[in-house]
C-alpha positions as CSV (number, residue, x, y, z in Angstrom):
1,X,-9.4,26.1,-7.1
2,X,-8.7,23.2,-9.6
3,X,-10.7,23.4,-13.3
4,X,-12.6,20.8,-11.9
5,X,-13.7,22.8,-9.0
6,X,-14.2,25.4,-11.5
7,X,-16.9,23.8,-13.5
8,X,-18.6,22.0,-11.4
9,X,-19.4,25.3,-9.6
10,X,-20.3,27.1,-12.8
11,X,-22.5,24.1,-13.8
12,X,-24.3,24.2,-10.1
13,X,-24.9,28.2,-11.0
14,X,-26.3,27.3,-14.5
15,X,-28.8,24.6,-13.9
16,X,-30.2,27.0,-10.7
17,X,-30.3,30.0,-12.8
18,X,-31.9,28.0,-16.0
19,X,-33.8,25.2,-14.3
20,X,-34.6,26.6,-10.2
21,X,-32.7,23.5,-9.2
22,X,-30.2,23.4,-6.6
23,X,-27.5,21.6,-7.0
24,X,-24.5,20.8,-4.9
25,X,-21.2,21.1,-6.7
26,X,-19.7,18.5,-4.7
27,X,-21.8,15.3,-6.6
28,X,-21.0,17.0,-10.1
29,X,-17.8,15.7,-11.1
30,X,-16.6,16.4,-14.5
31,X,-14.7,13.5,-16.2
32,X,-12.1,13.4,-18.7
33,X,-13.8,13.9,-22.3
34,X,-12.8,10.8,-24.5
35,X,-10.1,11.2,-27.0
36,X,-12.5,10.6,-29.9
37,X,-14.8,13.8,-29.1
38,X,-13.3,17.3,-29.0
39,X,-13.4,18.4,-25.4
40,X,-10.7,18.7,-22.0
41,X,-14.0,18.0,-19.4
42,X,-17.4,16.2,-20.1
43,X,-20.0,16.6,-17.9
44,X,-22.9,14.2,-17.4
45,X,-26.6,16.1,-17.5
46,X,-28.9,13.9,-17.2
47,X,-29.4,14.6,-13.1
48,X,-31.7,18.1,-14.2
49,X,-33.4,16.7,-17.6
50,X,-36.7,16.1,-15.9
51,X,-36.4,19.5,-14.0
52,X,-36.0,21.1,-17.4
53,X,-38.4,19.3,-19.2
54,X,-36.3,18.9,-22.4
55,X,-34.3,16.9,-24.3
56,X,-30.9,15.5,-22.6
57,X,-29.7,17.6,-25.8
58,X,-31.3,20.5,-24.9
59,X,-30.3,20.7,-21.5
60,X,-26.4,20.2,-22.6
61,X,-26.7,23.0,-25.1
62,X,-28.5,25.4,-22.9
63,X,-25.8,24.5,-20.0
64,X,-23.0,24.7,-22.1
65,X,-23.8,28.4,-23.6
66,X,-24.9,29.8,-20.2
67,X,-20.9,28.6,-18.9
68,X,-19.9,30.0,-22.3
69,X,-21.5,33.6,-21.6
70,X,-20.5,33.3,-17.9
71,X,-17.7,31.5,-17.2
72,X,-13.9,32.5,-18.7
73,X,-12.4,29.2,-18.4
74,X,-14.7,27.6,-20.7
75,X,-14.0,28.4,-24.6
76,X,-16.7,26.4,-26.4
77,X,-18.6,23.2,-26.0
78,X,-20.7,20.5,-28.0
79,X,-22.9,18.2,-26.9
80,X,-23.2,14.0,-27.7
81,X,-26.7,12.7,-26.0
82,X,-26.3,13.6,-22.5
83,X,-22.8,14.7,-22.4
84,X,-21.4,18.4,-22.2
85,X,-17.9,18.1,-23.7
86,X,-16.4,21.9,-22.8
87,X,-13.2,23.2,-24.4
88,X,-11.2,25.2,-21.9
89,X,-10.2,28.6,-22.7
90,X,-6.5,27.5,-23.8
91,X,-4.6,30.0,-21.8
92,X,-6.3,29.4,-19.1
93,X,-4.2,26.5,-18.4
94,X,-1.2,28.3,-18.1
95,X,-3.0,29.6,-14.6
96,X,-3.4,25.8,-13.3
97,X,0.0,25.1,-14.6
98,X,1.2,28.0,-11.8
99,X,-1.1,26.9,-9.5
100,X,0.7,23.3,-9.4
101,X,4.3,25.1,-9.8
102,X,3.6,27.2,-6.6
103,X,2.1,24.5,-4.2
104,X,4.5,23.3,-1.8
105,X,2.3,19.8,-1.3
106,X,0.7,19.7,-4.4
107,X,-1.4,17.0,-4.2
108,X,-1.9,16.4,-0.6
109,X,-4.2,17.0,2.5
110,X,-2.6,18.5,5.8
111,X,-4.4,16.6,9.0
112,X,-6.5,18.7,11.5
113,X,-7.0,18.7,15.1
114,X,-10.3,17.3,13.5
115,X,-9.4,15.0,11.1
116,X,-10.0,11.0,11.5
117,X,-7.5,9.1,12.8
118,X,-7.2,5.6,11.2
119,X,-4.8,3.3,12.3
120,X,-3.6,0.8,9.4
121,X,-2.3,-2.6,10.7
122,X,0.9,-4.1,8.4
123,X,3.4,-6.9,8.3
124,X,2.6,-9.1,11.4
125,X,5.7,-11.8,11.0
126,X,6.3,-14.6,13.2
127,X,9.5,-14.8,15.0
128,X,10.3,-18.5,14.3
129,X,11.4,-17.2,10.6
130,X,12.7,-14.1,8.5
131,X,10.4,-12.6,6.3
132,X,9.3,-13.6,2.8
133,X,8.0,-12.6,-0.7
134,X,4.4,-12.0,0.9
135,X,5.4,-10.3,3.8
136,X,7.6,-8.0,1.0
137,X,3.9,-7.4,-0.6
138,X,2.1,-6.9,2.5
139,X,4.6,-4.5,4.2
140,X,4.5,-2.6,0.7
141,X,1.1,-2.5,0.6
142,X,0.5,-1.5,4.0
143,X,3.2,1.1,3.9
144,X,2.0,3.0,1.3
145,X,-1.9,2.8,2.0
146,X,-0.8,4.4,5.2
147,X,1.3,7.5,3.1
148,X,-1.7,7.9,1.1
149,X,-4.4,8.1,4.2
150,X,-1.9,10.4,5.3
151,X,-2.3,12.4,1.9
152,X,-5.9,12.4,1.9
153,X,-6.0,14.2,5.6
154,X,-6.5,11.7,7.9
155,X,-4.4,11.1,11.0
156,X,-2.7,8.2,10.2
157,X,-0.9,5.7,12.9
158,X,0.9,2.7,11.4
159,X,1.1,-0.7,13.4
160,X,2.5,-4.0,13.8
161,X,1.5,-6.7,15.9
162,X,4.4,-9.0,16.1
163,X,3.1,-13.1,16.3
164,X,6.3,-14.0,19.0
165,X,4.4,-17.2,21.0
166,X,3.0,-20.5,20.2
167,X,4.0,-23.9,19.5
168,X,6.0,-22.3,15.9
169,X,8.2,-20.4,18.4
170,X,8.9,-23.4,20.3
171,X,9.6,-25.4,17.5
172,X,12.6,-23.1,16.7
173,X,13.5,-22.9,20.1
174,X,13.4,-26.6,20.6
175,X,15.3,-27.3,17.8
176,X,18.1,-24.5,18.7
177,X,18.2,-26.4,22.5
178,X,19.2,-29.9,20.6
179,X,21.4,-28.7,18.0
180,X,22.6,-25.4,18.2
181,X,25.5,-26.2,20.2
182,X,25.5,-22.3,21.5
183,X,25.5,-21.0,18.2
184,X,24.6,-17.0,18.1
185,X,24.2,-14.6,15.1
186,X,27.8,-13.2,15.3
187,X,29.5,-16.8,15.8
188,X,27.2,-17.9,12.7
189,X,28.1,-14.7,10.8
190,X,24.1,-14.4,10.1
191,X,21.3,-12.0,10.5
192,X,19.2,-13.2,13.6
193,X,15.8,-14.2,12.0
194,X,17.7,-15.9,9.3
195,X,19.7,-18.1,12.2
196,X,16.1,-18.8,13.7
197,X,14.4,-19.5,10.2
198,X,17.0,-22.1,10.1
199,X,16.5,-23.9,13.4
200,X,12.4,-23.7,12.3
201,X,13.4,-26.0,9.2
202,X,15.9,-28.2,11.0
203,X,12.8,-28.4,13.3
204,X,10.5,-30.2,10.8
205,X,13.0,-32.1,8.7
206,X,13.9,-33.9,12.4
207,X,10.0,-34.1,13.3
208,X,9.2,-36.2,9.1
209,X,11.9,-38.4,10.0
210,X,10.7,-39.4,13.4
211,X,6.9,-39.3,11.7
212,X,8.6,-41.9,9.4
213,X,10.8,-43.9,11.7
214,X,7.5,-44.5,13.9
215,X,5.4,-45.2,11.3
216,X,7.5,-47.7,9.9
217,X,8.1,-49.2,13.3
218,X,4.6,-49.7,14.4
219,X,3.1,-50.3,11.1
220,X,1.0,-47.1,11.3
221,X,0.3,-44.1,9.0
222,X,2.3,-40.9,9.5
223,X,-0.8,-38.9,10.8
224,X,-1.1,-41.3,13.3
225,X,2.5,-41.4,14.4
226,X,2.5,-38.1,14.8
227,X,0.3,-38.3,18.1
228,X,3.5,-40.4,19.1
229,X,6.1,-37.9,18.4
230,X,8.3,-37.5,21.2
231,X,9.8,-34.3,19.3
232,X,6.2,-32.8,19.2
233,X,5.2,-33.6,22.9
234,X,8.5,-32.0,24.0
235,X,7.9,-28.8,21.9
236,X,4.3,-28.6,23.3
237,X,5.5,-28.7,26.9
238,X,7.7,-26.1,26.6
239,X,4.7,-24.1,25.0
240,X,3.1,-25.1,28.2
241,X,6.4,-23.9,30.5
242,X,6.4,-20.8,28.8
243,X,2.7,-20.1,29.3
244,X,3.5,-21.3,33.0
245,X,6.4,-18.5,32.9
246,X,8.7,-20.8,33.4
247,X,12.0,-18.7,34.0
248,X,14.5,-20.6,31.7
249,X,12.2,-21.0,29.0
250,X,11.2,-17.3,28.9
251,X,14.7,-16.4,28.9
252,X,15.4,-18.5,26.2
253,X,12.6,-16.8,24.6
254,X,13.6,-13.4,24.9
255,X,17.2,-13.7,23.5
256,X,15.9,-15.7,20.9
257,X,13.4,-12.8,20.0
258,X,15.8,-10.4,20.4
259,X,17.8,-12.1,17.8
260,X,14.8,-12.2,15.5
261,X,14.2,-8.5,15.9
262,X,17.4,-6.9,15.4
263,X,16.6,-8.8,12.0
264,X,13.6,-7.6,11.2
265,X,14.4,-3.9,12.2
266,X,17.9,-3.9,9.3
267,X,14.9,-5.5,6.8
268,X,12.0,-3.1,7.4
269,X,15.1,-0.3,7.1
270,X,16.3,-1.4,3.5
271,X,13.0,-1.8,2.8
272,X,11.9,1.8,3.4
273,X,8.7,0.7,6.1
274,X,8.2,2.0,9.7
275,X,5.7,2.2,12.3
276,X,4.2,3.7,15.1
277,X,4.0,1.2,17.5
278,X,4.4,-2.1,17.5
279,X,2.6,-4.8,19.5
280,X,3.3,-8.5,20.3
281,X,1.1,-11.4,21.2
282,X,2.5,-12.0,23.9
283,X,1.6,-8.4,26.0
284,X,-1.7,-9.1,24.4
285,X,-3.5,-12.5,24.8
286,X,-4.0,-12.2,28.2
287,X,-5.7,-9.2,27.3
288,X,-7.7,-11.1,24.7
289,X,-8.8,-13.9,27.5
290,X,-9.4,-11.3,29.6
291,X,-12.1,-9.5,27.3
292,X,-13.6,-12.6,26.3
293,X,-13.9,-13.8,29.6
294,X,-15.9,-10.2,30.3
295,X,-18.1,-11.4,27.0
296,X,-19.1,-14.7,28.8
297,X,-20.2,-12.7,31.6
298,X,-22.6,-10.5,29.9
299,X,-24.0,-12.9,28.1
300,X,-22.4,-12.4,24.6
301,X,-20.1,-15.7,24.6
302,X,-21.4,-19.5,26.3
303,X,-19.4,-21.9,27.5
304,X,-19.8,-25.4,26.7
305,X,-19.6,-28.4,28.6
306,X,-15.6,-29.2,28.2
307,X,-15.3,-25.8,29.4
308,X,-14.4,-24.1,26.4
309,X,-15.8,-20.6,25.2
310,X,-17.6,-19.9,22.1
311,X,-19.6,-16.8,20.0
312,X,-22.9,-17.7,18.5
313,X,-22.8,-15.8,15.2
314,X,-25.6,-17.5,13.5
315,X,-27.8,-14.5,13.9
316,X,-25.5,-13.2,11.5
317,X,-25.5,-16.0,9.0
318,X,-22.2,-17.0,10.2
319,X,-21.5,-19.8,12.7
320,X,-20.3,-20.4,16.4
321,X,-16.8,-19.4,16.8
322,X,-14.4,-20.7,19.8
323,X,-12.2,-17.8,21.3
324,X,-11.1,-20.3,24.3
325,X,-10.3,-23.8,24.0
326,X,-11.3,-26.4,27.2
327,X,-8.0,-26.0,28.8
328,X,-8.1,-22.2,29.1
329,X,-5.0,-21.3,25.8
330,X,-6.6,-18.7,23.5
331,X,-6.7,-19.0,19.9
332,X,-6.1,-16.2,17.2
333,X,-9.3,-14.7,17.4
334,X,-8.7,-13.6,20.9
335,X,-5.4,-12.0,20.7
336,X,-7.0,-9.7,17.8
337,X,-9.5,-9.1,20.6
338,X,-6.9,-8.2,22.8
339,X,-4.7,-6.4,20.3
340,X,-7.8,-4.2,19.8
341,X,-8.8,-3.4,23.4
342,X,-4.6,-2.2,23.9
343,X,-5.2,-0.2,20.9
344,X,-8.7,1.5,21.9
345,X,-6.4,2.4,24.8
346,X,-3.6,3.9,22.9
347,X,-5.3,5.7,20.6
348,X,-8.8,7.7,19.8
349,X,-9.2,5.5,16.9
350,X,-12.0,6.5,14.2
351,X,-10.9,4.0,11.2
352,X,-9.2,0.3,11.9
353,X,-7.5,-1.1,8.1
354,X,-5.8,-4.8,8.8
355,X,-3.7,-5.2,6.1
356,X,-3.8,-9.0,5.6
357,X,-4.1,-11.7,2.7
358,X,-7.6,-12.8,1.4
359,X,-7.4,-16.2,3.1
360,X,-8.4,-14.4,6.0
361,X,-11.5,-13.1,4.6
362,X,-13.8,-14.9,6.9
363,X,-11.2,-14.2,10.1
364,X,-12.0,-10.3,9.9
365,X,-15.5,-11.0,9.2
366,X,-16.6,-12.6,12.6
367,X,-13.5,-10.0,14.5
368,X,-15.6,-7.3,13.0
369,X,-18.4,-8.6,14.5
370,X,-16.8,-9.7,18.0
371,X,-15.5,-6.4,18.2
372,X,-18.4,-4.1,17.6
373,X,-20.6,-6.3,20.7
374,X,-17.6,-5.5,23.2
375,X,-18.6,-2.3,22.7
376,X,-15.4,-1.3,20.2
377,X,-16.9,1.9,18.2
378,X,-14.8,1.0,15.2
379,X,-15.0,-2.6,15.3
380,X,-18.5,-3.3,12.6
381,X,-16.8,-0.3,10.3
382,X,-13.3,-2.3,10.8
383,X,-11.5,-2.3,7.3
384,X,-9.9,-5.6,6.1
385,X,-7.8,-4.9,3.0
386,X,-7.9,-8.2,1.5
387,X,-5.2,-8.1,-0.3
388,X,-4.2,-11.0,-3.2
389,X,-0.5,-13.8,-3.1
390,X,2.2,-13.3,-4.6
391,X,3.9,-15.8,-6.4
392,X,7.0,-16.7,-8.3
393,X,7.2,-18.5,-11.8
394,X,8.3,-21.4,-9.8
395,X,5.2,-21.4,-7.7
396,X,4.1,-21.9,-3.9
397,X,6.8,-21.1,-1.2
398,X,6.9,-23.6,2.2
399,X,8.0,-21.8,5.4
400,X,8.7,-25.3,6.6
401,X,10.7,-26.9,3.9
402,X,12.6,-23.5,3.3
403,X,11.7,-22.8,0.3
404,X,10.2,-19.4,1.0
405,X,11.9,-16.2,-1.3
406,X,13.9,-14.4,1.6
407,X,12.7,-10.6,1.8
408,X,16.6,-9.7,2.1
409,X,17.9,-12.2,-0.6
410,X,14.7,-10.9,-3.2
411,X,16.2,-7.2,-2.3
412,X,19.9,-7.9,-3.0
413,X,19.1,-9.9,-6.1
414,X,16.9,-7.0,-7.1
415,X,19.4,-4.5,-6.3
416,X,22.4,-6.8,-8.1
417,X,19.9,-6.8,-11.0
418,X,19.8,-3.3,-11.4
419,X,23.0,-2.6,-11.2
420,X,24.1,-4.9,-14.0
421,X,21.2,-3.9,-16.6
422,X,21.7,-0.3,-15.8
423,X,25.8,-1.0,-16.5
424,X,24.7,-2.9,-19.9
425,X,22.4,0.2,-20.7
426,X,25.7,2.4,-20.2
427,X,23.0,4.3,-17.4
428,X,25.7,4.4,-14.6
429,X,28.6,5.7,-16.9
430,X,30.8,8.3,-15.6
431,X,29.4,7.8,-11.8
432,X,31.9,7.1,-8.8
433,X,31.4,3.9,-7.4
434,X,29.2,5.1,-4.6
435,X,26.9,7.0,-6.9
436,X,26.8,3.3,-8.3
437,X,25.5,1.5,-5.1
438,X,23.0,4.5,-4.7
439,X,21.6,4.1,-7.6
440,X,21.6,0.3,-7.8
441,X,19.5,0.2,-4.8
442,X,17.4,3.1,-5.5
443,X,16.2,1.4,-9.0
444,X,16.4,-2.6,-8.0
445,X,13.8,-1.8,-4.6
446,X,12.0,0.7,-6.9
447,X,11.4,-1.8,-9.4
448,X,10.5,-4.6,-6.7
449,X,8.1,-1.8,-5.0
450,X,6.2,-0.6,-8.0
451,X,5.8,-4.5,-9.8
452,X,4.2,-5.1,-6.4
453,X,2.1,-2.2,-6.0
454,X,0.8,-1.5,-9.9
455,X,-1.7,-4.5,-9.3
456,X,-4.9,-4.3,-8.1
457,X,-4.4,-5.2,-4.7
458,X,-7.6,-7.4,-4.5
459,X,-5.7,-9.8,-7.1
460,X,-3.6,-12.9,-7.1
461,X,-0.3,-12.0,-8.7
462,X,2.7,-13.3,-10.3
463,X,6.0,-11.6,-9.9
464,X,9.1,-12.0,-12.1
465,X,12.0,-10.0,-11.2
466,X,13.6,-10.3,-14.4
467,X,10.3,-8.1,-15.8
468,X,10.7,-6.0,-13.4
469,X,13.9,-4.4,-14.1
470,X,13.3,-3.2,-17.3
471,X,13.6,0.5,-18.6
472,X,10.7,0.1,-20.8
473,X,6.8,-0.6,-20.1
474,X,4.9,-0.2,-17.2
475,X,8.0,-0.3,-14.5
476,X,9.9,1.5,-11.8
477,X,12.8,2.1,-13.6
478,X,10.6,3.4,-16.4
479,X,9.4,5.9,-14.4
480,X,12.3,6.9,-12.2
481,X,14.5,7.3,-15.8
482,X,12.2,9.4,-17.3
483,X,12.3,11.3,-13.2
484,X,15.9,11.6,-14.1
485,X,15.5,12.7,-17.3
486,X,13.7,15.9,-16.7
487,X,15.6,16.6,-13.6
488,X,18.6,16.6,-16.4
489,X,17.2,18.9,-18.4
490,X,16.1,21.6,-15.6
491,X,19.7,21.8,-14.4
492,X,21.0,22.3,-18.0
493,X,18.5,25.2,-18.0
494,X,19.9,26.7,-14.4
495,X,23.7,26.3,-16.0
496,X,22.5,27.9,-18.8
497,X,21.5,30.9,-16.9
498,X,17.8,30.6,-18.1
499,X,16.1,33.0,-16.8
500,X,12.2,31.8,-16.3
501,X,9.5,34.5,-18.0
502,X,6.2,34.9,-18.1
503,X,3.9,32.7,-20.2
504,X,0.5,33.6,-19.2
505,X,-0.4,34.7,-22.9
506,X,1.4,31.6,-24.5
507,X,-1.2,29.2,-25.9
508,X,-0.1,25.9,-25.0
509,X,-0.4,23.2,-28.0
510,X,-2.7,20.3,-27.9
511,X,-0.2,18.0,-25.7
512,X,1.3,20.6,-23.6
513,X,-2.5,21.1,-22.9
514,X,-3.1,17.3,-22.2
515,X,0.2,17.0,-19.9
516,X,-1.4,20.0,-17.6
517,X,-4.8,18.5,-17.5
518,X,-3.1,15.3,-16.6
519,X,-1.3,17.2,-13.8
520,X,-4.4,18.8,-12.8
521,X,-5.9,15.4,-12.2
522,X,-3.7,14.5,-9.5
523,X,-5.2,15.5,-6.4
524,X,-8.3,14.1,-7.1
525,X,-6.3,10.6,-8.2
526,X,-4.5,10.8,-4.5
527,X,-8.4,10.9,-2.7
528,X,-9.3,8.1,-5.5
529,X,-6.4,5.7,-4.1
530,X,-7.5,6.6,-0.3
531,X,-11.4,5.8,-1.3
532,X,-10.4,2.8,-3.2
533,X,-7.7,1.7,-0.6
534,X,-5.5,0.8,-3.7
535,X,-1.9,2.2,-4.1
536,X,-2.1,0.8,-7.8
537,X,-4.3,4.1,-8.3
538,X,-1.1,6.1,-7.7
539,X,1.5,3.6,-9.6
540,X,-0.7,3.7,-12.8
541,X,-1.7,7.6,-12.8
542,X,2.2,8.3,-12.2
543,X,3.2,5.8,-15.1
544,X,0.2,7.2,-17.6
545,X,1.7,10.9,-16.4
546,X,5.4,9.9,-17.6
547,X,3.9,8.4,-20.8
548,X,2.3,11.8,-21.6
549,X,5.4,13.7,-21.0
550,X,7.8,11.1,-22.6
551,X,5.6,12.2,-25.8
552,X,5.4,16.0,-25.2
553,X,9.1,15.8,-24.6
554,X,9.8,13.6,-28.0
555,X,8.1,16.2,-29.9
556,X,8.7,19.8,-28.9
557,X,12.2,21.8,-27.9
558,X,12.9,22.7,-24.5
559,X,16.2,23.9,-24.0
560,X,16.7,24.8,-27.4
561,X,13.4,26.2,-27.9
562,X,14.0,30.2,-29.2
563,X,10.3,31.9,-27.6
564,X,11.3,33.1,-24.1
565,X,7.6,32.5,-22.9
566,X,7.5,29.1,-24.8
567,X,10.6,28.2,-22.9
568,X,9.5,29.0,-20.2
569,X,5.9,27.0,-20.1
570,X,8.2,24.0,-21.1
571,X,10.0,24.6,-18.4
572,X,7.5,24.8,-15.6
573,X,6.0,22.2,-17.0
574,X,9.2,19.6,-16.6
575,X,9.4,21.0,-13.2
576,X,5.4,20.0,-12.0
577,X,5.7,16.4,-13.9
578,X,8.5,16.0,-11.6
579,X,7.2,17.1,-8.7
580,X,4.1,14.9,-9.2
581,X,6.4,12.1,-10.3
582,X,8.3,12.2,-7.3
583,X,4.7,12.8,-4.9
584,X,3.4,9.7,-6.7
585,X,6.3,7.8,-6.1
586,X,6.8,8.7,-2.6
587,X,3.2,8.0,-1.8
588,X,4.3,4.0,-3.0
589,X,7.3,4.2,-1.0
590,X,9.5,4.5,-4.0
591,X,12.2,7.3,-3.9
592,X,13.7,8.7,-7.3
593,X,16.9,9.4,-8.6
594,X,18.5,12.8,-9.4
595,X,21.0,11.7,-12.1
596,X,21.1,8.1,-14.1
């Protein structure tokens, strides 16, 4: 049972006995006492003032002597207003410090045959182009919400649905047909969707010179040249072929895609993200029509008089919403719809989280809705995680003009980064070369992961990789240092023959104290991150955590340290601050190193 735990039961026993009330220790939940007021835990009392008809003084006194008299974890207390400030029985720490030392998942939830299963939607690229800087966020993001469901006990399945049709995929495909002159990935000596990407811009910087040529030609604007564009009407009828299933088209589809994903699968591998399952547009707009379709017939969708199909949402202050346009091709609304009813299939779902960017706000709002008058059980409880852009210093990126920041060219230059600061730090001296790369690309993805993460999700962000490789601050290579730190110092102590002792009777000083209670706090930070949906929860406890150690560790002795017991406490207390470290950092995706 955590001190937490602890309290809250003792102060649920107190306010019966003293008052008749009874209270649930569940909804009491000590906090932190503030560093100006002497106290490890502060609890709130107002809730039973009017039951006791006394003072919010009063009450905290008469609370905080009955856990006094009754309760052996709690030394003395004092009271400001409303608040109980109680000062744990020092040694009584050293128990909690064990505790934490013997857990084998400190920190996290197993999943029962009972447990929810949510199913957290990530990355969605489109196979006309490799991915970016935002997809880099949102597969982060996604990833790492997932781990930390996972942590909080929930059944957790992670997803994908892959955008692979559409007149963006044709535009690639197109362009490949009319100059590619055969090329492949191996003849081109490129990754796949990097080949594709290519053909996507070569695409566009073909279609603004025929906009231009026209325009000037007939003395129109470019908008309305490009209802003449040859290039465009040739890329919307092989939309139309492939819908058709038109055999060469598809065919040229599917090696094309094929391309694309071996691409994707050797990024999502460097980058330390998987899933379940993964599911593609194409397997499920037919499903989508096919639901809609069932909508119209019941009466929840009209059709208007070009034949198209629409949702009334006013009732719900939003407005109508087309699913199917007047020649029968569906729109992105109704492949979610059909994403969702392949899903409902797959899986017992309780919980749906769509990891997607906040321009989609409104998107998820009327899917929510769609989805819950189908008859979907999860679809009005839906969760969007509406998550912030990224951008660079230089600003915007264009998937069109190819100026997006490549996912694999940000990790190598993150990687390269780290590897040369590290070198200047003299970090890597005295490693083989292979320990080098190892730990170049542990700290350069680290530091790209946690920059990402440490931000409230909910916000608009600037990244700058040069900040983020830095061994100072609020980083990853901050944190994974410091990692490496303490696991130096815990093998010096197994060369050393250091024999652990016990140090139940030792009374730990005011830091080692604030380090423990700071360790104590992370299983309730873990179901914090999973109720906020915010992996910058974790990032921030874990670098706060190091900070506090980093001091402890500045002021006392460790190795050197000549009290058995005191060693010993020191000792166990490097090994749970790396435990958590390396928990927290997992839960972000972010591994640590050993040695640096």
């Amino acid at each position: 049972m955590s001190i937490d735990q602890i309290v809250a039961q003792g102060v649920a026993k107190a306010v019966k006995e003293l008052y008749g009330v009874e209270a649930d220790a569940k909804d009491i939940v000590p906090q932190t006492t503030k560093k100006e007021f002497e106290g490890n835990l502060t609890v709130v009392v107002f809730p039973w003032v009017k039951a006791a008809r006394k003072s919010p003084e009063a009450v905290g006194q008469e609370i905080g002597q009955w856990l006094v008299d009754n309760e052996p974890a709690v030394d003395r207390f004092n009271v400001i207003k409303g608040f109980l400030n109680l000062v744990i029985e020092p040694t009584f720490w050293n128990s909690v410090l064990k505790h934490i030392e013997a857990a084998a998942d400190y920190g996290l939830k197993n999943a029962s045959d009972s447990s929810p299963l949510v199913m957290v939607e990530y990355s969605s690229p489109n196979t006309n182009k490799p991915l970016h800087l935002g997809h880099v966020r949102n597969n982060l993001l996604g990833y790492s919400l997932a781990e930390i469901l996972k942590a909080c006990g929930n059944k957790v399945v992670k997803t994908n649905i892959v955008n692979d049709r559409g007149i963006h995929i044709c535009k690639s495909m197109l362009a490949w047909q009319k100059w590619g002159d055969g090329i492949t990935p191996e003849k081109a000596g490129k990754k796949g969707d990097h080949l594709i990407g290519d053909f996507y811009v070569l695409f566009d910087k073909h279609y603004k010179a025929e906009l231009k040529e026209i325009a000037a030609r007939d003395g129109i604007s470019e908008e309305e040249a490009a209802k003449l564009s040859p290039l465009m009407a040739e890329a919307r009828e092989m939309l139309r072929r492939w819908e058709q299933k038109d055999p060469e088209v598809r065919r040229l589809w599917a090696m094309m895609n094929e391309w694309v994903y071996a691409g994707f699968n050797d990024t999502y591998k460097r980058m330390g993200v998987d899933f379940d399952k993964i599911y593609y547009e194409s397997d499920t707009y037919l499903e989508g029509k096919e639901k809609v379709l069932e909508g119209l017939e019941k009466g929840i969708m009209f059709r208007k008089d070009d034949g198209s199909v629409w949702a009334d949402l006013s009732d719900a202050g939003l407005d109508q919403k087309l699913l199917l346009r007047s020649d029968g091709t569906s729109v992105y609304m109704t492949q979610d719809i059909g994403t969702a009813k392949l899903r409902f299939q797959d899986y017992p779902i309780d919980k749906m989280v769509y990891v997607v960017g906040n321009e989609q706000n409104y998107h998820f709002q009327v899917l929510s809705l769609l989805l819950d008058r189908l008859g979907f059980k999860w679809g009005k409880d839906l969760v969007h995680f509406s998550y912030g852009m990224v951008e660079l210093p230089e600003g915007k990126m264009k998937s069109r003009e190819g100026t997006v920041v490549d996912a694999d060219d940000l990790m190598e230059e993150m990687v390269g980064g780290a590897r040369e600061v590290s070198r200047e730090l003299g970090k890597l001296d005295g490693l083989s070369e292979a320990e080098i790369e190892d730990i170049s690309e542990i700290v350069g993805l680290g530091a790209l992961k946690y920059f990402l993460l440490k931000v409230d999700p909910r916000k608009n962000m600037l990244f700058n990789p040069k900040e983020s490789i830095d061994f100072n601050g609020n980083t990853g290579p901050f944190i994974q240092y410091t990692y490496a730190r303490i696991r130096s110092v815990l093998r010096k102590a197994s060369a050393e023959g250091i024999e652990p002792v016990d140090y139940s009777a030792v009374v730990p000083n005011e830091k080692e104290i604030a380090l423990i209670q700071m360790l104590a706090d992370f299983p309730a930070t873990v179901e914090e991150a999973g109720r906020s949906y915010s992996p910058a929860v974790i990032a921030n406890y874990v670098y706060e955590l190091v900070k506090q150690y980093n001091q402890f560790y500045h002021d006392y002795s460790i190795l050197k340290e000549e009290d058995k017991a005191v060693k010993s406490l020191r000792l166990a207390l490097c090994d749970a601050t790396a435990k958590v470290v390396s928990t927290g950092m997992g839960l972000l995706g972010i591994r640590v190193p050993e040695r640096m």
